[in-house]
C-alpha positions as CSV (number, residue, x, y, z in Angstrom):
1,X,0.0,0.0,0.0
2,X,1.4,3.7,-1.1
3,X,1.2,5.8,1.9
4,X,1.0,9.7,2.8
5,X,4.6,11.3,3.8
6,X,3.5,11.6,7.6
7,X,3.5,15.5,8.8
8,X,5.2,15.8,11.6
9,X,2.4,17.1,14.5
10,X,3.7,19.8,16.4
11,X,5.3,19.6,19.9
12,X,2.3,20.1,22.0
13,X,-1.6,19.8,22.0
14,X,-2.3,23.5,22.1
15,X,0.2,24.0,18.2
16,X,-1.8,21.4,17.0
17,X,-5.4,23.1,18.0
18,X,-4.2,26.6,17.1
19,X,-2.5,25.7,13.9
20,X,-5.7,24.6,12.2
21,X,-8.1,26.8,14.3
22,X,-6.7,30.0,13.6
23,X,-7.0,30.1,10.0
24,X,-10.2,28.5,10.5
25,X,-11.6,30.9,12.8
26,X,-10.6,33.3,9.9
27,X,-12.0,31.8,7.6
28,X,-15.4,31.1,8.9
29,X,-15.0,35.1,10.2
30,X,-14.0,36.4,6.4
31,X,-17.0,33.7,5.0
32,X,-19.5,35.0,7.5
33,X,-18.9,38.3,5.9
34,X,-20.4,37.8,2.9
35,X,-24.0,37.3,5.2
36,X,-22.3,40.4,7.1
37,X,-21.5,42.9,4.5
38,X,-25.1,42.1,2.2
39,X,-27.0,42.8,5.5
40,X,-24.7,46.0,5.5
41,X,-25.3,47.0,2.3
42,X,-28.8,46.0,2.0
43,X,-29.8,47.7,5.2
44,X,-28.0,51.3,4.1
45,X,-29.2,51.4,0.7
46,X,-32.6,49.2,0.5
47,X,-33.9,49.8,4.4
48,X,-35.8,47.7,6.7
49,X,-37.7,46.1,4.0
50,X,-34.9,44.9,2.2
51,X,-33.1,43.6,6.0
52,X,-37.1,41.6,6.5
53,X,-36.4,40.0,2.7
54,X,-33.1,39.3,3.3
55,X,-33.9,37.6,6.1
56,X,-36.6,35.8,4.2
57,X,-34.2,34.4,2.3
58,X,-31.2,32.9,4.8
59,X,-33.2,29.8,5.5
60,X,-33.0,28.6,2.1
61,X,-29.3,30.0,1.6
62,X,-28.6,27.9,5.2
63,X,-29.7,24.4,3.7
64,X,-27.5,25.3,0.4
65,X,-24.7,25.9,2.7
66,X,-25.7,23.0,4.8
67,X,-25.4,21.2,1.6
68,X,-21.8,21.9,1.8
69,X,-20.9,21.6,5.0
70,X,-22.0,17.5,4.8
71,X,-19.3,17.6,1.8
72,X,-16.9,19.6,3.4
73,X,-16.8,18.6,6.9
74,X,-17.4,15.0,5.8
75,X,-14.9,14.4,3.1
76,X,-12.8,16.3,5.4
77,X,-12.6,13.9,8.2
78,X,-12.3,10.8,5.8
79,X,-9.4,12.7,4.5
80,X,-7.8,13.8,7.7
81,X,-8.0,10.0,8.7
82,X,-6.5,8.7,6.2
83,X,-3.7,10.8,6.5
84,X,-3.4,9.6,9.7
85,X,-3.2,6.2,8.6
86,X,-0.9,7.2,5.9
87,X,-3.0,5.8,3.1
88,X,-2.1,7.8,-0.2
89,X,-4.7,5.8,-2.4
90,X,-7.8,6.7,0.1
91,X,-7.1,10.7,0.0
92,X,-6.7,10.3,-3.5
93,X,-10.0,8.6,-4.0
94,X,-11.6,10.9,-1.1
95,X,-10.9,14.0,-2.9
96,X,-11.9,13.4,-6.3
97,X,-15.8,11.3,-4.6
98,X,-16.0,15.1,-2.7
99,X,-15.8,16.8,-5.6
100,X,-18.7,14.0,-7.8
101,X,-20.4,14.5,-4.6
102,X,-20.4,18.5,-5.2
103,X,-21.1,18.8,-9.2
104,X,-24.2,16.1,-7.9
105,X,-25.6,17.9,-4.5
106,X,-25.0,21.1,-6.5
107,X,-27.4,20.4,-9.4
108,X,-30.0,18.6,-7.3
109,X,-30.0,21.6,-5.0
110,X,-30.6,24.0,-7.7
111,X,-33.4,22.3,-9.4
112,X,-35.1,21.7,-6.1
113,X,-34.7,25.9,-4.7
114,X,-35.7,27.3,-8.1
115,X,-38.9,25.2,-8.1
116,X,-39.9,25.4,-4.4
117,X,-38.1,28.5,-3.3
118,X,-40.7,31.0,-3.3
119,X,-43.4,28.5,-2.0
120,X,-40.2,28.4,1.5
121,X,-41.0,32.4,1.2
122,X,-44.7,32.1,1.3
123,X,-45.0,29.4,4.5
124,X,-42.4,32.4,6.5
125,X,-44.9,34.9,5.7
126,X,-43.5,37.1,3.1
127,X,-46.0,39.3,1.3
128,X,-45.9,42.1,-0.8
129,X,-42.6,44.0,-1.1
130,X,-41.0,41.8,1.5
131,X,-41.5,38.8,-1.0
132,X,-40.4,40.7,-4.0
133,X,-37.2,41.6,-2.6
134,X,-36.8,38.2,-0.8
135,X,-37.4,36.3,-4.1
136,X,-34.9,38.7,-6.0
137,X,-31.8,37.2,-4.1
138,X,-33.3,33.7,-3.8
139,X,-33.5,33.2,-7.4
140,X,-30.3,34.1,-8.2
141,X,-28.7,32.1,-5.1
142,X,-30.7,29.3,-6.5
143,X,-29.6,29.2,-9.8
144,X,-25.9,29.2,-8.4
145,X,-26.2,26.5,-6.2
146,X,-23.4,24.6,-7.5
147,X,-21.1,27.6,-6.8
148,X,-22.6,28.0,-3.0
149,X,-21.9,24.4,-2.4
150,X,-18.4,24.0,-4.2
151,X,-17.4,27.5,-2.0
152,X,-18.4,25.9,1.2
153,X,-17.0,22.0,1.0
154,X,-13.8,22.9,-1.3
155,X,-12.1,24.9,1.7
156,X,-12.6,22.3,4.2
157,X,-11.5,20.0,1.6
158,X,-7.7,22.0,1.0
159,X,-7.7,22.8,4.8
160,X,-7.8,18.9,6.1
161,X,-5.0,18.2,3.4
162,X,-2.9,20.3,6.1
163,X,-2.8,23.6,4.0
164,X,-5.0,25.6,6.5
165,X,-3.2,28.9,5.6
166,X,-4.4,27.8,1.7
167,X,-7.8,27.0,2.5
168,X,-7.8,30.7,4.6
169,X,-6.4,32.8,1.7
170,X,-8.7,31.4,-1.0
171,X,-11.6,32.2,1.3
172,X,-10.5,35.5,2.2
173,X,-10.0,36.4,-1.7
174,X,-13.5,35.6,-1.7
175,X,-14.9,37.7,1.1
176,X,-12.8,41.0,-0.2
177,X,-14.2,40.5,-3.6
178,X,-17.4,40.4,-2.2
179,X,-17.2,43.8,-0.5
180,X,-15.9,45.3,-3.6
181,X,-18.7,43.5,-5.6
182,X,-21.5,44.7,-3.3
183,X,-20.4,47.9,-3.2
184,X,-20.7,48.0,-7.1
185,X,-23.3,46.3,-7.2
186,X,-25.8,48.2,-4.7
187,X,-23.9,51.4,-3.8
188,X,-22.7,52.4,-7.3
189,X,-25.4,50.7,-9.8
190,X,-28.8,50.2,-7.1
191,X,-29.0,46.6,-7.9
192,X,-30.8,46.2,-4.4
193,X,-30.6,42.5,-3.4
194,X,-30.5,41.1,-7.2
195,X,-27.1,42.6,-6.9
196,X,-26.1,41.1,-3.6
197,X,-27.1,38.1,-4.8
198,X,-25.0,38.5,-8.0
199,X,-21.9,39.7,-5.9
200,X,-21.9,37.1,-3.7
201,X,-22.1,34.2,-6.6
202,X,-19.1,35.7,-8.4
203,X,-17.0,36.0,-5.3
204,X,-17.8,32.2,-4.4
205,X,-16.5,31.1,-8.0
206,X,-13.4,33.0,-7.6
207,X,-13.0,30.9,-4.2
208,X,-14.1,27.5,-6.0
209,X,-11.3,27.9,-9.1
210,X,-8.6,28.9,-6.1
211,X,-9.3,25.4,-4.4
212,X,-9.4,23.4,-7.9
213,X,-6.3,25.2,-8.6
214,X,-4.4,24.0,-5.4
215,X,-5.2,20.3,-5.7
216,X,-3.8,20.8,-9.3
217,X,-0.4,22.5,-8.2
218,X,2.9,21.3,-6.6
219,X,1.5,22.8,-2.9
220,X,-0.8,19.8,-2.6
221,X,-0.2,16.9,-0.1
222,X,-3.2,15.1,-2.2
223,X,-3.5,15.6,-6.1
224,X,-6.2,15.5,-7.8
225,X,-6.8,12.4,-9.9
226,X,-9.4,11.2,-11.7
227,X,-10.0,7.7,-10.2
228,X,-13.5,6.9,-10.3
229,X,-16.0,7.6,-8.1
230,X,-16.1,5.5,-5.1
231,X,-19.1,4.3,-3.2
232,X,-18.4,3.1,-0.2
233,X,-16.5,6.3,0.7
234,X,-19.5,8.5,-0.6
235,X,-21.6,6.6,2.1
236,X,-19.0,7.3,5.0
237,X,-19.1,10.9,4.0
238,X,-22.3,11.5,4.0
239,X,-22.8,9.7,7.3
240,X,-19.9,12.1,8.7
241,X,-21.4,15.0,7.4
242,X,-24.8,14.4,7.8
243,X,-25.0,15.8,11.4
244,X,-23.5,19.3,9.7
245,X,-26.2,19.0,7.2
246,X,-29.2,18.4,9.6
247,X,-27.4,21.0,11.8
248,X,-28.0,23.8,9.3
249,X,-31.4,22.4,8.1
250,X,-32.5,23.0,12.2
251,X,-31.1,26.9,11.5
252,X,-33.2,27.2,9.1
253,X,-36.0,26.0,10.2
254,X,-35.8,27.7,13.4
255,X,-35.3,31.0,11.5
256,X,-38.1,30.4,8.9
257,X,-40.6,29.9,12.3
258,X,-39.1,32.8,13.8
259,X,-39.8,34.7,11.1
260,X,-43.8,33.6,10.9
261,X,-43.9,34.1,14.7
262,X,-42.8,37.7,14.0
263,X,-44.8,38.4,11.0
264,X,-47.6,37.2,13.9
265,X,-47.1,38.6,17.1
266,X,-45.2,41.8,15.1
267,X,-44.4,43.1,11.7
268,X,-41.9,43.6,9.2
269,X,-40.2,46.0,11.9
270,X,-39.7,43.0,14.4
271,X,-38.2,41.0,11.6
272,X,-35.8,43.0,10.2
273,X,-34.5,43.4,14.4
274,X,-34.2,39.9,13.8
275,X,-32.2,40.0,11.2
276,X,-29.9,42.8,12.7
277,X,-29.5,40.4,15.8
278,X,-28.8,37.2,13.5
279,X,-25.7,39.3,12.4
280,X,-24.5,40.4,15.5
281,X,-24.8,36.7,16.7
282,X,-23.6,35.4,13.6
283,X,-20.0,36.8,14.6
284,X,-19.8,34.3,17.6
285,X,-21.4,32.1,15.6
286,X,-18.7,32.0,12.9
287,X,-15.7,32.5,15.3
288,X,-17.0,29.4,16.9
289,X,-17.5,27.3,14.6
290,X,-14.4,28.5,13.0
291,X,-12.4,27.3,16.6
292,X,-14.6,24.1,16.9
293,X,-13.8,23.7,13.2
294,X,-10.0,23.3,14.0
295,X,-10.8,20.5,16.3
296,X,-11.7,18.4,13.7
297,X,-8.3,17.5,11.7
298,X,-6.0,17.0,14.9
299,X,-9.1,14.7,16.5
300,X,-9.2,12.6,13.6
301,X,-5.6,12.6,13.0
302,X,-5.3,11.3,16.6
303,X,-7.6,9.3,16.4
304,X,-6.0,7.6,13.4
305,X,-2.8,7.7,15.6
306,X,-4.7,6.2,18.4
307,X,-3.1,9.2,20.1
308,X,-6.1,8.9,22.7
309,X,-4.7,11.5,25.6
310,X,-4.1,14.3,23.0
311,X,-8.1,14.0,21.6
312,X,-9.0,14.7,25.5
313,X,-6.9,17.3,25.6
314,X,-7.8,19.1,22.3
315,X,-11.1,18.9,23.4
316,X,-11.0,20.6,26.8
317,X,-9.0,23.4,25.3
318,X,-11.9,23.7,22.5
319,X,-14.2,23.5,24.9
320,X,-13.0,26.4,27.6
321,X,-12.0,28.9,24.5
322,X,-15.5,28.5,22.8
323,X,-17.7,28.9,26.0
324,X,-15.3,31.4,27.7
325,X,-14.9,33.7,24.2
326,X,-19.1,33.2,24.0
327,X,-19.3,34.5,27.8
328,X,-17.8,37.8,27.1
329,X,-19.6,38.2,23.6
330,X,-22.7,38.3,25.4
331,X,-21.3,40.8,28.1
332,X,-20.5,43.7,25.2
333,X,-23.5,43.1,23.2
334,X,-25.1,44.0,26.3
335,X,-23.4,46.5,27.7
336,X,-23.2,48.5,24.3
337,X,-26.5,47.2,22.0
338,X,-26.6,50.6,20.1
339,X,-23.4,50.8,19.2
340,X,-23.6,47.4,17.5
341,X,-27.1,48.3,16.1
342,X,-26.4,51.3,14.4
343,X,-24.1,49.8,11.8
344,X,-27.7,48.3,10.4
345,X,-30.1,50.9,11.1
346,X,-28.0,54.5,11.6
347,X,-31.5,56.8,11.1
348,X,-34.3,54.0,12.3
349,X,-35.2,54.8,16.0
350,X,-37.5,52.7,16.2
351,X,-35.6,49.5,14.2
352,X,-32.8,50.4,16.9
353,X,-35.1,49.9,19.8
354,X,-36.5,46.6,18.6
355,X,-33.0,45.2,18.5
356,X,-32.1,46.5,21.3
357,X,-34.7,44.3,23.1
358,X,-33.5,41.2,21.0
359,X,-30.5,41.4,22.0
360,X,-30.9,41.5,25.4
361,X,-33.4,38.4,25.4
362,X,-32.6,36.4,22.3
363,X,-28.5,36.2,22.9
364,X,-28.4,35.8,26.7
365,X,-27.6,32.0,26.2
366,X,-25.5,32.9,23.2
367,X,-22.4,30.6,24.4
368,X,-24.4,27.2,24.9
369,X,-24.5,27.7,21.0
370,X,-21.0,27.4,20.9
371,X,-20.4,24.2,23.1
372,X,-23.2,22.3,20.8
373,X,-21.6,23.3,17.4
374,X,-18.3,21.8,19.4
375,X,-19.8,19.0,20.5
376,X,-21.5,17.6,17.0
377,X,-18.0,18.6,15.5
378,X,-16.6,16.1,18.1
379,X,-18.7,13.3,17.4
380,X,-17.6,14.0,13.1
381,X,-14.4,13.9,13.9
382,X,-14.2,10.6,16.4
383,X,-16.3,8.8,13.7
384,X,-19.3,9.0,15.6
385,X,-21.6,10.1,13.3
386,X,-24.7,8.5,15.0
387,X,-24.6,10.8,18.4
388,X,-23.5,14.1,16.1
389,X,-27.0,13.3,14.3
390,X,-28.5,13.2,17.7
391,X,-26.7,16.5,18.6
392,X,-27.9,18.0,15.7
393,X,-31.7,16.5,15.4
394,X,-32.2,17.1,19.2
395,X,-31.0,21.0,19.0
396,X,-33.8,21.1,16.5
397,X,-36.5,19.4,17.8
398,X,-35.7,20.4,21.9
399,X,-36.7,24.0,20.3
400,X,-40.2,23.3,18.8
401,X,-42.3,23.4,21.9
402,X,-40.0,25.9,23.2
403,X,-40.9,28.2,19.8
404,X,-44.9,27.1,19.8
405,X,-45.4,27.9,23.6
406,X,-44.0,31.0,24.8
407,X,-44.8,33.2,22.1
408,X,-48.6,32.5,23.1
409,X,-47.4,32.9,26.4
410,X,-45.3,36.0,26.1
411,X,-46.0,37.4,22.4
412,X,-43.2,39.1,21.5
413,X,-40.8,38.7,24.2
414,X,-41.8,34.6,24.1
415,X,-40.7,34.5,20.6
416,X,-36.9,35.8,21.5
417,X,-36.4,33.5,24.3
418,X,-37.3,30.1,22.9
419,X,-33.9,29.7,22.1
420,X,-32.3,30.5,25.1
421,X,-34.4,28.5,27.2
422,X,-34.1,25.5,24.8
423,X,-30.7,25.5,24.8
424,X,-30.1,25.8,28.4
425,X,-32.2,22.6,28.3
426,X,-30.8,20.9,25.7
427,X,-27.3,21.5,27.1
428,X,-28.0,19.7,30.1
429,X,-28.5,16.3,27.9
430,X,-25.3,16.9,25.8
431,X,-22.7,17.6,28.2
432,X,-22.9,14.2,29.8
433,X,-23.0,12.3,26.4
434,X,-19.5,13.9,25.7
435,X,-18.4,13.5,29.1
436,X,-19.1,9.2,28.7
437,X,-17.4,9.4,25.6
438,X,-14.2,11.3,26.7
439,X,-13.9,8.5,29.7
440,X,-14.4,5.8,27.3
441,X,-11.1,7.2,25.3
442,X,-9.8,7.3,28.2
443,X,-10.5,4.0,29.6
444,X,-9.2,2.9,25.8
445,X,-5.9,4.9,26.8
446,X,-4.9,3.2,29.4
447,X,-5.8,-0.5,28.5
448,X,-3.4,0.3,25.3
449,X,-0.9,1.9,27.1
450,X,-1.0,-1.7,30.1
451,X,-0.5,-3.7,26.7
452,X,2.3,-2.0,25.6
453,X,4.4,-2.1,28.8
454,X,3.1,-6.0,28.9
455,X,5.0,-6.5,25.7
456,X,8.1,-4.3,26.6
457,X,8.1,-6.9,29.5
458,X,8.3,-9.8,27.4
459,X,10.7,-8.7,25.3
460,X,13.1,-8.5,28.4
C-alpha cells in the first residue's frame, strides 16, 4: 500500500489546535462576511424592508450551505484520517468522490430551490414587497447552487489536506471580492438584493477555481486524480457530514418559524430586528464554529494515531476557549447594543429599539450555541456520526415546543427566548454524552498503554 509522507504534528496539544483553528476561525469570520457585509449594504441602501427580505431568504441560503458543509466537513474527516493512517490511495480517492459529490448535490439543489423556493418564502410569511425583494436574491442564489456548495466543502476540503493557511487565503480572496462587488453592485449601480445576490455568486466562484487550482499545483499533499467515483466512501461521507447538514437544516428552520412568529405577534419592523441580531450573533457564531472547526483535523488525525490523551486534551482546550470567548460576547452586546445596532439601522429609531430588546433576550444564552456546534463537530471527527445526528436533530426538535409555547405565552418577548431557554435545556442532555465518551477514550488509553508495557516486558 502507497502511503502519505506523515506531517510531523507539532510539539504540544495547544500548536496542533491553534494551527488549524486559527486560520479557520478566519475563515469562517472572512465567509461570514459575505452574510455580514449584504446585510450592511442592503440595510444602508434598501432599508428595513430589504433587512425583512433578506432575512426571508437565509433559511434557504442555510440548507444550500448545509449542503456543503455535509461535503466539506465530511470528506474532510475521511481525509484527515486517512492521512493519519498514511494511506495515499484513500485521500486520492476521497478527494476526487467530494468533488462527484459537489457537481451532484450542487445540481439537485438548484433544481429543487428554483422550483420550491418562493413556496419556502410564502410558509415564512412574506407578502408584498418583503416577498419581492426576498425572491430577487433567492433566485439568483438558487440558480448558483453549485457555486454556493463548491465554496463551502472545497475549503474544508484543502484545509484537512494540512494547508490551513491555503484554504484561509482562497476564502478571504473571496470575502474581499465580495465587498468590492456589493459595493458596485448596490452602492454604485442600485442593484438592491439582485445585486447582492450577484456579488456574492461571483466571489464564491473566484473561491471555488482557487481550491481546484491548489489540488492541481505542486503545494498539494493530495492531487487531484481522476480515479472513479467511489461508493463506499461517498456513504462514510455523507454519514460524517450528515450531522452538519441536519445541523444547518435546524437553522433554518428555526429562522423560517421565527420569522412567521414575527410576521404574527409583530411586523416587518420586528423582523428586520431579527435579522440585525442574527448578524451580531452570527460573529460568535462564525468565530465558533471556526475554533470548533480546528478540532476536527487534529481529532481525527489522533484518532488515526490512536493518540487517545491528545483527543481529550484538544477537546478541553476547545471547549474552555469557545464557552469562555461566548461568555464575554454576550457581556458587550449587552453593555453596548446601540453601538452594535447602528451599523444596520444608523436613522431608524425605532428599528434600533427593537433590536435592542433582542439582544438582550434572544442572545443571553449565546455561548451554549457554541459548546453544541463543538460537540457535533466532536462526534464527526471521532467517527461517531450516529450521536453528532443526535446532537444535531435534538437542538432542532428540543426547540419546537420551546418556539410554539411562549410566544402565546409571552407574544413578542416569548418569541426571542425560545432559544435561550431551549438550549439551556438541551445542554443539560449533551454535556454528559460527551463526558461518557471522553472517559471511554480514556478508559481505551490506558488498557493500550497496560499492553504495551506488557509486551516491553516480554521482550526482556
Amino acid at each position: 500500500m502507497q502511503t502519505v509522507t506523515p506531517t510531523q504534528p507539532p510539539k504540544s496539544v495547544a500548536q496542533a489546535f491553534w494551527r488549524f483553528a486559527i486560520p479557520s476561525i478566519v475563515a469562517m469570520l472572512v465567509s461570514g462576511l459575505y452574510q455580514i457585509i449584504d446585510g450592511f449594504f442592503v440595510g444602508r441602501y434598501v432599508g428595513s424592508e430589504g433587512l425583512a427580505g433578506i432575512n426571508m431568504a437565509i433559511p434557504l441560503l442555510g440548507l444550500i450551505m448545509g449542503f456543503g458543509l455535509l461535503i466539506g466537513m465530511g470528506g474532510g474527516s475521511v481525509l484527515s484520517l486517512y492521512r493519519g493512517e498514511q494511506n495515499l490511495p484513500g485521500t486520492q480517492s476521497t478527494l476526487m468522490t467530494s468533488l462527484f459529490l459537489v457537481v451532484g448535490v450542487g445540481v439537485f439543489a438548484s433544481l429543487v430551490f428554483t422550483t420550491f423556493g418562493k413556496s419556502g418564502l410564502l410558509l415564512q410569511g412574506a407578502t408584498g414587497n418583503t416577498l419581492m425583494l426576498s425572491w430577487q436574491y433567492v433566485e439568483i442564489m438558487s440558480y448558483g447552487a453549485l457555486i454556493s456548495i463548491g465554496a463551502s466543502a472545497m475549503p474544508m476540503l484543502v484545509r484537512n489536506d494540512d494547508s490551513p493557511n491555503m484554504a484561509t487565503l482562497f476564502i478571504v480572496v473571496g470575502a474581499l471580492l465580495n465587498i468590492v462587488l456589493d459595493y458596485i453592485f448596490l452602492g454604485m449601480l442600485g442593484m438592491g438584493l439582485k445585486g447582492a445576490a450577484v456579488a456574492t455568486l461571483i466571489a464564491q466562484l473566484a473561491t471555488c477555481i482557487l481550491c481546484l487550482r491548489y489540488f492541481t499545483s505542486s503545494k498539494a499533499k493530495t492531487v487531484l486524480s481522476l480515479n472513479q467515483f467511489d461508493k463506499l466512501i461517498a456513504k462514510r461521507i455523507m454519514q460524517l457530514g450528515a450531522s452538519n447538514l441536519v445541523m444547518f437544516i435546524y437553522m433554518s428552520f428555526i429562522i423560517a418559524l421565527h420569522n412567521r412568529l414575527f410576521m404574527t405577534y409583530g411586523d416587518t419592523m420586528q423582523l428586520a430586528a431579527f435579522a440585525i441580531v442574527g448578524y451580531l450573533a452570527s460573529c460568535y457564531y462564525f468565530f465558533a464554529e471556526g475554533l470548533v472547526s480546528g478540532l476536527q483535523p487534529p481529532v481525527s488525525y489522533y484518532l488515526g494515531a490512536k493518540q487517545y490523551q491528545r483527543i481529550i486534551d484538544t477537546v478541553k482546550l476547545a471547549f474552555s476557549v469557545t464557552v469562555g470567548s461566548g461568555i464575554v460576547v454576550v457581556i458587550v452586546l449587552n453593555l453596548f447594543p446601540e453601538f452594535f445596532t447602528r451599523f444596520f439601522a444608523s436613522a431608524n429609531e425605532a428599528l434600533v429599539e427593537a433590536t435592542k430588546v433582542g439582544i438582550r433576550l434572544h442572545l443571553i444564552a449565546l455561548f451554549l450555541d457554541g459548546f453544541l456546534f463543538m460537540a457535533s463537530i466532536y462526534f464527526v471527527a471521532v467517527g461517531k456520526s450516529g450521536q453528532a445526528l443526535f446532537v444535531s436533530i435534538g437542538n432542532m426538535v428540543v426547540q419546537i415546543p420551546f418556539l410554539f409555547i411562549l410566544p402565546r405565552l409571552f407574544g413578542i418577548e416569548g418569541v426571542w427566548l425560545a432559544v435561550p431557554l431551549s438550549n439551556i435545556a438541551f445542554t443539560a442532555v449533551v454535556l454528559p454524552m460527551l463526558l461518557i465518551n471522553l472517559k471511554g477514550l480514556m478508559k481505551q488509553y490506558r488498557i493500550e498503554s497496560v499492553q504495551v508495557v506488557n509486551k516491553d516486558f516480554v521482550k526482556l
